[in-house]
N, C-alpha and C positions, 0 to 999 in steps of 0.2 A: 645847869642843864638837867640834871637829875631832878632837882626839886620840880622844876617844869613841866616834868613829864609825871610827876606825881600827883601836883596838884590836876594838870590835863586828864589824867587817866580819871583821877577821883569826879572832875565835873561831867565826866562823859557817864559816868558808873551811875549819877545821879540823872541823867538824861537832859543834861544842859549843853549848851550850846557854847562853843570855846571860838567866837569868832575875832578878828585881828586887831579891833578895836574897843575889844572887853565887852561888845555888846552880846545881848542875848538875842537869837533867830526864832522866830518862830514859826513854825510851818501850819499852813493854814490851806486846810481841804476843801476845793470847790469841785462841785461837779459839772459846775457851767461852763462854756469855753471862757478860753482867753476875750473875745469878741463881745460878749454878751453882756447888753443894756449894764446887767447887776456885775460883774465884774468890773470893769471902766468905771462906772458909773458911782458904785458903792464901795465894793469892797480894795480895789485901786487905794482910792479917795482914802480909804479906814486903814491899809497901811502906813499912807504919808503920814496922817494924822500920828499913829503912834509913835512913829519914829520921832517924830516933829513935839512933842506933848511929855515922851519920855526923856527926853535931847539927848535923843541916838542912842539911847541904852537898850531899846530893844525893838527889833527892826523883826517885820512880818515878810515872811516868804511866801506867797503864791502860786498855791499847786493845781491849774487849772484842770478841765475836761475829766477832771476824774483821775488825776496821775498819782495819788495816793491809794485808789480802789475806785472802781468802779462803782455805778449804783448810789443816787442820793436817796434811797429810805435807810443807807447804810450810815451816812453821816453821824448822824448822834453816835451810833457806839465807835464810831472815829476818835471823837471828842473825850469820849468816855472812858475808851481802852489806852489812850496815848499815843494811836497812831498818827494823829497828828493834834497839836496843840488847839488849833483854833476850828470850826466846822459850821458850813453854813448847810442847813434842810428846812425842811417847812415842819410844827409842830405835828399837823396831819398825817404826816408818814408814818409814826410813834406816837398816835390816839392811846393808846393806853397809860403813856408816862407821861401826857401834856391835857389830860380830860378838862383842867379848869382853865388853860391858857385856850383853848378848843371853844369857849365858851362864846369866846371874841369873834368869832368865824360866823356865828347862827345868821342868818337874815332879819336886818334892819337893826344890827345891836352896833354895830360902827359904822360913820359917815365916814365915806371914803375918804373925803378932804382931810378929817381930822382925825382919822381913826388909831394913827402913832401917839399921837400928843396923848390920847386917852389912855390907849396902852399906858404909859406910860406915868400916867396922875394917878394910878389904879396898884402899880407895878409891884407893891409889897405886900399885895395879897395873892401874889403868886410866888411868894420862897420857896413856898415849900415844895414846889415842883420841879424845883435846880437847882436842889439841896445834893447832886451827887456831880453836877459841873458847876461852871462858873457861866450866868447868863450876861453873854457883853453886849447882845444887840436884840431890838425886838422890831415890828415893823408890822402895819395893815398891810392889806393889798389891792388893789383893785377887786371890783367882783368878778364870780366865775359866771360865765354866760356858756350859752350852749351852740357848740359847733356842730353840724349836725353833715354828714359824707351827704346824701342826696334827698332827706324827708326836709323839707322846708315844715318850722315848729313855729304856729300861729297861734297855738291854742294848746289846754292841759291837756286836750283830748287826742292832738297832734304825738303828743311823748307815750303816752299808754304804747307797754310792749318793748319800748327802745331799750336797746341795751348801751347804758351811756356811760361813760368812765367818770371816778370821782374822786379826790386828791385825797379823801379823808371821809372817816365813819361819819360824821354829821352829815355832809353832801348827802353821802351815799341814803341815810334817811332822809334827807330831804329828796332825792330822786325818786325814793320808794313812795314817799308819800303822795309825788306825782302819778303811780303806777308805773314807774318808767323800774328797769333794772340796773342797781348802781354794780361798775364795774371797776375795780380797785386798781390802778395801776398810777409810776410816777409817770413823771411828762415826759420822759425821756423814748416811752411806747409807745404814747398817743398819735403819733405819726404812721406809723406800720399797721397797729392797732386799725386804726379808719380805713387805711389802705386797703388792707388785705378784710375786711368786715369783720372783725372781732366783735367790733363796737361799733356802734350807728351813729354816734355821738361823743361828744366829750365835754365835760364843763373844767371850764379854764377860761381868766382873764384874756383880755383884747393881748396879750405881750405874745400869747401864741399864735398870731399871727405872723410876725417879722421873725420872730427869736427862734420858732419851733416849724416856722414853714406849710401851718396847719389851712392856709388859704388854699395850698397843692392838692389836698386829700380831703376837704370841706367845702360844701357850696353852700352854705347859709348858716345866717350866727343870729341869735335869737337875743337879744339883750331887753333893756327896760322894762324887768320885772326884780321883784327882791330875791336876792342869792345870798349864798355865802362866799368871805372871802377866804384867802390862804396866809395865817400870819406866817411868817419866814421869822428864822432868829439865828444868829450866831453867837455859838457858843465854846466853851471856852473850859478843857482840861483841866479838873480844880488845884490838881497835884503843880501842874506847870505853873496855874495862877499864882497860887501859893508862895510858891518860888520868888518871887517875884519883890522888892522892895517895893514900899507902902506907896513910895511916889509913882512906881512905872505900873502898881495895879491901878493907881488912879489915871494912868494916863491911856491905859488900855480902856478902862471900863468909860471916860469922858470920850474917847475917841467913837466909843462901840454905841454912847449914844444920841452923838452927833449923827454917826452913818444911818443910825434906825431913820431917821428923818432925812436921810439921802435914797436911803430902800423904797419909803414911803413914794419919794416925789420921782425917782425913775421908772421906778413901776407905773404909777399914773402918766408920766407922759408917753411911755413907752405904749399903756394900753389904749391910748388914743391915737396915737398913730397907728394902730393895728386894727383899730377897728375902722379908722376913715381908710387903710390902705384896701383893706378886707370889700371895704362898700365898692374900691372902682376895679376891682379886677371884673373883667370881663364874664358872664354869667355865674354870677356871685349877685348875694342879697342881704343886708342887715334887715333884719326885721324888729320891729318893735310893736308886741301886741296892741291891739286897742285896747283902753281901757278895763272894759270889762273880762276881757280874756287876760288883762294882766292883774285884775284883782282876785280871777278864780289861782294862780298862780300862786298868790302872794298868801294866800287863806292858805291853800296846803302845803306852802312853806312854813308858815307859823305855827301848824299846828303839831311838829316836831320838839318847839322850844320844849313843854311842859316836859315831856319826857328824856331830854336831855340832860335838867335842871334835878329832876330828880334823881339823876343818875351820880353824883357828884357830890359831895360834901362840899358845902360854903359853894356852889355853883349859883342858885341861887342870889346871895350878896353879892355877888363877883359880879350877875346879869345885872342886877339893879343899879349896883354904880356905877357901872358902862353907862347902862341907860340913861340914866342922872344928867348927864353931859348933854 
């Protein structure tokens, strides 16, 4: 009994998990509900897989709504400090420590359909960006389109003035370069935010309509022009990976990137459903410019790339083999 409680004390001292069938726990920070498309849908799905891939040697805990800390632009240093082993955020939250994974977001650089698989054909000219965690999942997103409290946005000349929220520095230049003013917050504000007029606007995929409730506090969503999207990733405490025998890091890291192509394809259904749900609520409006109002759109979307690119070391090659595809 003695010896039990030494070696027990010594795996807790080490920050390991002493569970009843010698597996290892891992605690993984979501800040979405329990309920939400990407929980079920994804990260659900990416625990079984582990347990199932590792056979049972290391089984993931789900800390949903935030029960680890509040706030997802906090996630990364979640992952990072050890508060919890696994952490899902969107690269955008932490533009300063993801500038080349950031690249993937610009407008018309990933097809929605296929923009994980790309990530992912690309994925080791971004090491060096996750060189202080373990990167176990990556994922496109749908695009972010503009939900707009009561200006119906037809045109570039429509946005001049708005103050519209943006998940991430690239957006936020791309809004500028609409004349519109980008406004920094997570989605978790975009709600109250429209409510109460902070913001006149918000850009976010179709998913905030069911998931975020943004049909309550928005009457028109302006889609079919080029945007950018949100890559999302979960990641992964290097210290706990580590830890880990050579087989159950391969079972986490094959499990993390099966789920990127679960992220990928819940996301898309989810943002079609929200954008046909968004079209029949009762004095609500999808709109989709005319052509020519969505090529003046699309012109001062692109013309952020150049100075992106130059902002970035190897951002550049990173844009062109995306492009490649």
């Amino acid at each position: 009994m003695g010896i039990f409680k030494t070696v027990a004390g010594a795996a807790v001292a080490l920050g390991l998990s002493v569970a009843a069938a010698g597996a290892e726990e891992l605690k993984f920070a979501n800040f979405l509900a329990g309920g939400h498309p990407y929980t079920t849908g994804t990260f659900e799905p990416f625990a079984e897989m582990v347990k199932e891939k590792s056979g049972g040697d290391v089984t993931v805990r789900l800390y949903n709504g935030g029960e680890l800390g509040p706030g997802p632009v906090e996630q990364y240093s979640r992952a990072l400090d050890g508060v919890a082993d696994l952490s899902v955020s969107l690269a955008g939250y932490t533009a300063n420590t993801f500038p080349l994974t950031l690249v993937a977001e610009l407008p018309g650089v990933l097809n929605e359909e296929t923009g994980t698989q790309t990530l992912w054909d690309h994925i080791d000219m971004l090491k060096g960006e996750y060189r202080r965690v373990q990167l176990v999942s990556l994922w496109s997103s749908a695009k972010n389109y503009i939900f707009s409290k009561d200006k119906p946005v037809r045109t570039l000349d429509d946005v001049k003035g708005m103050k519209i929220r943006v998940p991430s520095r690239n957006t936020g230049l791309m809004v500028e370069a609409w004349g519109a003013t980008p406004v920094s917050m997570p989605v978790s504000e975009i709600y109250n935010s429209l409510q109460t007029g902070v913001i006149d606007a918000a850009m976010i995929d179709g998913t905030g309509v069911n998931a975020f409730k943004l049909g309550e506090v928005s009457k028109y969503l302006t889609i079919g022009i080029d945007s950018t999207n949100s890559p999302f990733f979960i990641l992964m405490n290097r210290d706990a990976f580590k830890s880990l025998s050579d087989k159950d890091q391969k079972a986490v890291l094959d499990a993390g990137r099966e789920a990127s192509q679960l992220g990928q394809d819940t996301q898309l259904r989810v943002a079609a459903e929200g954008i046909k749900a968004f079209a029949g609520m009762p004095g609500h409006e999808v709109i989709t410019p005319t052509p020519d109002a969505a090529a003046a759109f699309n012109k001062a979307s692109a013309s952020i790339i150049p100075e992106v690119l130059k902002a970035t070391k190897g951002a550049q090659d990173y844009y062109d083999a995306l492009k490649a595809e």
